[in-house]
N, C-alpha and C positions, 0 to 999 in steps of 0.2 A: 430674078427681077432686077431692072437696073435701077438705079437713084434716081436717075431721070423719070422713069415711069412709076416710082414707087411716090415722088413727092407731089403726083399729080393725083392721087387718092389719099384720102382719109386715113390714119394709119389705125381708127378706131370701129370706123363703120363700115370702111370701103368704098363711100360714096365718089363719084366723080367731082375735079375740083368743078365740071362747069353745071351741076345739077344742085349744089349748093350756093348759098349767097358769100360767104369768104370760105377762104380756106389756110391754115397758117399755117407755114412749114418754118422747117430748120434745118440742119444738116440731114438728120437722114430720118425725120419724123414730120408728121403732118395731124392737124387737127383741122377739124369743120366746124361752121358754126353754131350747127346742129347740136353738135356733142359738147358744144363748151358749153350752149343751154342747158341740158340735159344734167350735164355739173353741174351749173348754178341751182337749179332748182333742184339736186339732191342732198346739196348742203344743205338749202334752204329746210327742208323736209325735216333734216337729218337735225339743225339748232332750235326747230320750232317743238319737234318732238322731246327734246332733250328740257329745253326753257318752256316752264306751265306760265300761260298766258296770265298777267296779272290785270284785272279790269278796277282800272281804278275807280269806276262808278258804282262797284259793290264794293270794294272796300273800304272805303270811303261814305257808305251808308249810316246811318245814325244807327238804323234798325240790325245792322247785323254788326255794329260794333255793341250795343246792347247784349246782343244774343251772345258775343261772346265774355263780355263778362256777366253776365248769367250763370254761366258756365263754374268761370269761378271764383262769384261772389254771391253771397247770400243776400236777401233783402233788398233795400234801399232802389227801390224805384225806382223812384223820382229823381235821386243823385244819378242814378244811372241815365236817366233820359236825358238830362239835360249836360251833363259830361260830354254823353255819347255825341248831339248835337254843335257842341261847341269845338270837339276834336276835329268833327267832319268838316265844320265850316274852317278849322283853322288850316288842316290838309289839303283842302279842295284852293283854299288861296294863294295856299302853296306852289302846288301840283298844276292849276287850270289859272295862271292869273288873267286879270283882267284887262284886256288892251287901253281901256278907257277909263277903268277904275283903280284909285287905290285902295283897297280894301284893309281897313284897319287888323291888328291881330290883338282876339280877345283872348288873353291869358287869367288861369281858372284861378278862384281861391275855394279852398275845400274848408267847410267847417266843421267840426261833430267830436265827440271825444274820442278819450284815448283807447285803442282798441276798439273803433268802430270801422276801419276800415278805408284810412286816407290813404295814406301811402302802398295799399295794396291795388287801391283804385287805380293810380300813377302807374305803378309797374305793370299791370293788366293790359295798359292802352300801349304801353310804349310795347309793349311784347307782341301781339298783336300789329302794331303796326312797321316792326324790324326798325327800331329807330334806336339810337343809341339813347341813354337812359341813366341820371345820376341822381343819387339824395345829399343835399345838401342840410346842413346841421344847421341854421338860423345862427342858434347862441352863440355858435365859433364864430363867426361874422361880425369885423368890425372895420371900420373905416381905413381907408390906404394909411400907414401910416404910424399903426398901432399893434402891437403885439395880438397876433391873431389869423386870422383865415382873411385875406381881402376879397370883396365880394366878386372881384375878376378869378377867384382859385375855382369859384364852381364852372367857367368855363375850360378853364385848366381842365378839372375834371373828367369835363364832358368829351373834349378830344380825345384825351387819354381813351376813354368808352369806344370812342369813334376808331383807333387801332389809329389817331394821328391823319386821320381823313378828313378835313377842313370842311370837306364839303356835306358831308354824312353828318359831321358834329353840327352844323349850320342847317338840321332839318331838325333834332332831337328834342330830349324832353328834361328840364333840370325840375325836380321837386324839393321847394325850399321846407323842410319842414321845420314845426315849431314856428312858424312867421309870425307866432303872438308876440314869442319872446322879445321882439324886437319894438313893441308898441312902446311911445315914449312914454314916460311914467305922469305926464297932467295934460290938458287940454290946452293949456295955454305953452308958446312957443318956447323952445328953451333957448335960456342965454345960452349958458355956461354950454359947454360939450358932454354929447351924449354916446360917449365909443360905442355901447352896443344895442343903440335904440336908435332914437330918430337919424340919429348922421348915418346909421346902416339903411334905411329906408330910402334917404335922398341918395346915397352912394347907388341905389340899388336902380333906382329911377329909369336911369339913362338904358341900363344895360336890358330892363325888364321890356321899356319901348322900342328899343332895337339901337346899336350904335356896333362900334369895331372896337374888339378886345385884342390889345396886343397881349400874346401869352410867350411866355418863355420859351424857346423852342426846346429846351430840356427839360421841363416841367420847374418847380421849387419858383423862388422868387425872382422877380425882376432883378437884373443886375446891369450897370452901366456897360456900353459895347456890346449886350451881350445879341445874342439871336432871337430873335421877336417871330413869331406866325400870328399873324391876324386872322382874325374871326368876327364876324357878321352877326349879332345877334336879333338881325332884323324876323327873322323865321321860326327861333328856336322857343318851343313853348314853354313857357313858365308855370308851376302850379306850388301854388302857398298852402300849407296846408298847419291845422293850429286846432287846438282844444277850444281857444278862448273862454277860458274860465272868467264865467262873470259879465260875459256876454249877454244870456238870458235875462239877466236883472235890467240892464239897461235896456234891451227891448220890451220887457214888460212893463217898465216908470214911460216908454216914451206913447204906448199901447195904453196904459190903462192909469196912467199919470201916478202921482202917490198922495196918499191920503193917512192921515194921524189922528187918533183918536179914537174912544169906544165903537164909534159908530165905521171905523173905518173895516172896509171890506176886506177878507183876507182872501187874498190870490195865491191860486197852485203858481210855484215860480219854476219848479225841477222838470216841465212838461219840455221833452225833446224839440216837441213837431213847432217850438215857438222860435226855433233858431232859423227857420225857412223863408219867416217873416224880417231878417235883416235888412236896414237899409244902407246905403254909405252913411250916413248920417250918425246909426249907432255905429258903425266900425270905428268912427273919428273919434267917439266918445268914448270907446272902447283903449285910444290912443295910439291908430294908426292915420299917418297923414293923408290930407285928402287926393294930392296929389298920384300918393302911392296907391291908395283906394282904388284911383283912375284909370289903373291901368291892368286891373284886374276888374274884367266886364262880367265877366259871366260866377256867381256866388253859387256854391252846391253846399246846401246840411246834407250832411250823413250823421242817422239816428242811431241813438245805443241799439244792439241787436237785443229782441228777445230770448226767453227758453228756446223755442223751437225755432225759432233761425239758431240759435248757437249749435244744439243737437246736429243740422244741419251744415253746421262750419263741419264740424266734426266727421260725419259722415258720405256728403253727399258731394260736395264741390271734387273738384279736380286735385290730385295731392293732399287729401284732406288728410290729420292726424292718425284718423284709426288705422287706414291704409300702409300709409309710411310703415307705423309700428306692427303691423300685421306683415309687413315684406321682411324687418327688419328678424322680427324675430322667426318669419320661416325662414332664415338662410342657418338658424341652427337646427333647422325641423322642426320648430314650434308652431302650433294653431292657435292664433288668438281671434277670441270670440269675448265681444260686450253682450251686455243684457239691455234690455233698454231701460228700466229702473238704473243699472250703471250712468249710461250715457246721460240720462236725468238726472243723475246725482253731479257728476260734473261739470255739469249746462249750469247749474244751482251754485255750486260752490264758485264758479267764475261771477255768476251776477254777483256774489254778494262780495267779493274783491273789487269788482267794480273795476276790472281790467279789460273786459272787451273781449273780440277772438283770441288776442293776442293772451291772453291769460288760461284758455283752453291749453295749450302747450303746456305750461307750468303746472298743472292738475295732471294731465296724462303722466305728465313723465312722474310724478311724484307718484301716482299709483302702481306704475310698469316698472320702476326703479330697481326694487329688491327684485324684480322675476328677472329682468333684464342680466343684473350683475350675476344671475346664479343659473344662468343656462349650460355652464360645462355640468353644473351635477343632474340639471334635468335630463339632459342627455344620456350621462349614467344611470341614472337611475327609471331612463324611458320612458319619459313624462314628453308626451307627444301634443297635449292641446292644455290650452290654456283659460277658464273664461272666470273672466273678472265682475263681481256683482255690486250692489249697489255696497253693501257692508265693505268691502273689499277699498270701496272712493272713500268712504265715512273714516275707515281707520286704516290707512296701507299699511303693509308693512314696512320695517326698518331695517337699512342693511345693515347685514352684523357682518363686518369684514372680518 
């Protein structure tokens, strides 16, 4: 076949060049443009099959960001419904904005005690929604200026999470925790300076409603001349999260006013479900500014967990404790097995520490302790399961090294 007659067909299909619409040669090859279609759409096939279609009007549902922390949190409802709601709308503002609207961003404050389940609430949503994700420590937080963490290190932070992606860390999620710590110490304004109270709050202001953080390009502190990346915190969600010890009283005097005397009424003041009922009003009394109040729209309580929700940390959620220590210890061939009188007994001794889920862990491990450290002799000695009962939580044993 000459060159001549070979550049006048397809060197793919065979087609003539004048039965197709182009045909594109080169020195001694030819292509149609049949078969460059035919390409296109097997890539095409080839990156849709590879990339699972992400539809942001499911993921971005209230209801099925619920269902997934369901999944793995116990309890709290209502925190979850309205969390779930505030995420969606702060996403969708994101993701879908408005040609004609500016749509404000409402950043969350979580309130409930310690070991109720703040900060696991944060990490749940930011995981779920593949967004970079940092805790920041309130108390370290003080003014530019001052021996400390400046309130621009949590965007530091948050890049750093991002792998140094400007634009990833400008969609993320910082959760300031402990944001009580930072309430100024009286209702009336302070003169003097307040390094890690109110001047942290106004410092905090700008960056919580959105402004540009110049961050070090090598992370550590600002230095004159040095490399600056800016960063947008107009998108990145904020979530305060706080015990507020001493909260409940001021909502009960504002509720049910205060009264002295024999004749005065005596009010349950330790009831959870009364932290639901906060308004800006007691936050300010509380001694956070109302400014800063302002810019945190959306207020969730999260209540102490009961018996049977905590049983249920334990057992049921995704990751739960028992699980862990039940992988951990069959990789030396052990079977561990609770009783439920056990698991009762632990549910118990964490209510009355008064530590939350987070204190489930410090029970377990203190009962599992001595079996844990002495698994080369169970081995030896062919001790193949394990099951630990209620006497076993009441008095562990103690490891005798």
């Amino acid at each position: 076949m000459t060159t001549e007659l070979k550049l006048s067909h397809c060197s793919f299909c065979g087609s003539h060049k004048d039965k197709v619409k182009k045909l594109i040669v080169s020195e001694d090859v030819a292509i149609c443009s049949d078969c460059i279609d035919l390409c296109n759409q097997l890539m095409i096939d080839d990156i849709t099959e590879k990339m699972p279609e992400i539809k942001s009007e499911y993921q971005y549902d209230p209801i099925t960001i619920k269902e997934y922390l369901d999944e793995h949190i116990i309890g709290q409802k209502n925190a979850k419904v309205v969390l779930s709601v505030a995420i969606a709308n702060h996403y969708k503002r994101i993701r879908s904005p408005s040609p004609n609207l500016e749509i404000q961003k409402g950043n969350v404050l979580l309130i409930g005690p310690t070991g109720s389940g703040k900060t696991l609430f944060a990490k749940t949503v930011a995981k779920y929604l593949k967004v970079p994700f940092v805790v920041a420590d309130a108390t370290s937080l003080t003014e530019a200026g001052y021996v400390g963490d400046d309130v621009e290190s949590m965007i530091s932070m948050l890049l750093n999470s991002a792998g140094g992606d400007v634009k990833l860390a400008e969609q993320g999620i910082v959760f300031i925790d402990e944001i009580d710590k930072i309430a100024r110490k009286s209702e009336s304004t302070s003169i003097t300076r307040d390094v890690s109270g109110e001047g942290v709050q106004q410092a905090l202001l700008k960056m919580v409603e959105g402004t540009i953080c110049r961050i070090p390009a090598g992370g550590g502190r600002k230095a004159p001349n040095g490399d600056m990346i800016e960063v947008n915190t107009k998108n990145i969600l904020f979530i305060g999260g706080g015990a507020f010890v001493g909260l409940k009283e001021i909502i009960n005097n504002r509720l049910n006013g205060t009264s002295i005397g024999f004749s005065a009424d005596i009010k349950d003041k330790q009831k959870e479900s009364e932290l639901h009922l906060v308004s800006p009003d007691d936050l300010t009394s509380f001694g956070m500014i109302p400014e800063f109040i302002g810019r945190f729209t959306t207020t969730v309580s999260v209540a102490n967990l009961t018996k049977d929700e905590l049983i249920k940390v334990l057992t049921s959620v995704k990751n739960n404790y028992i699980d862990q220590y039940k992988y951990l210890l069959s990789i030396d061939g052990i079977e561990l097995n609770f009783t439920n009188d056990a698991l009762g007994q632990l549910a118990e001794n964490t209510l009355k520490l008064n530590t939350g889920a987070r204190g489930l862990h410090t029970e377990i491990e203190k009962v599992l302790m001595h079996h844990m450290y002495n698994t080369k002799q169970y081995r030896s000695d062919k001790i193949t399961a394990l099951e630990i009962t209620q006497e076993q939580v009441l008095e562990p044993k103690v490891v005798n090294g």
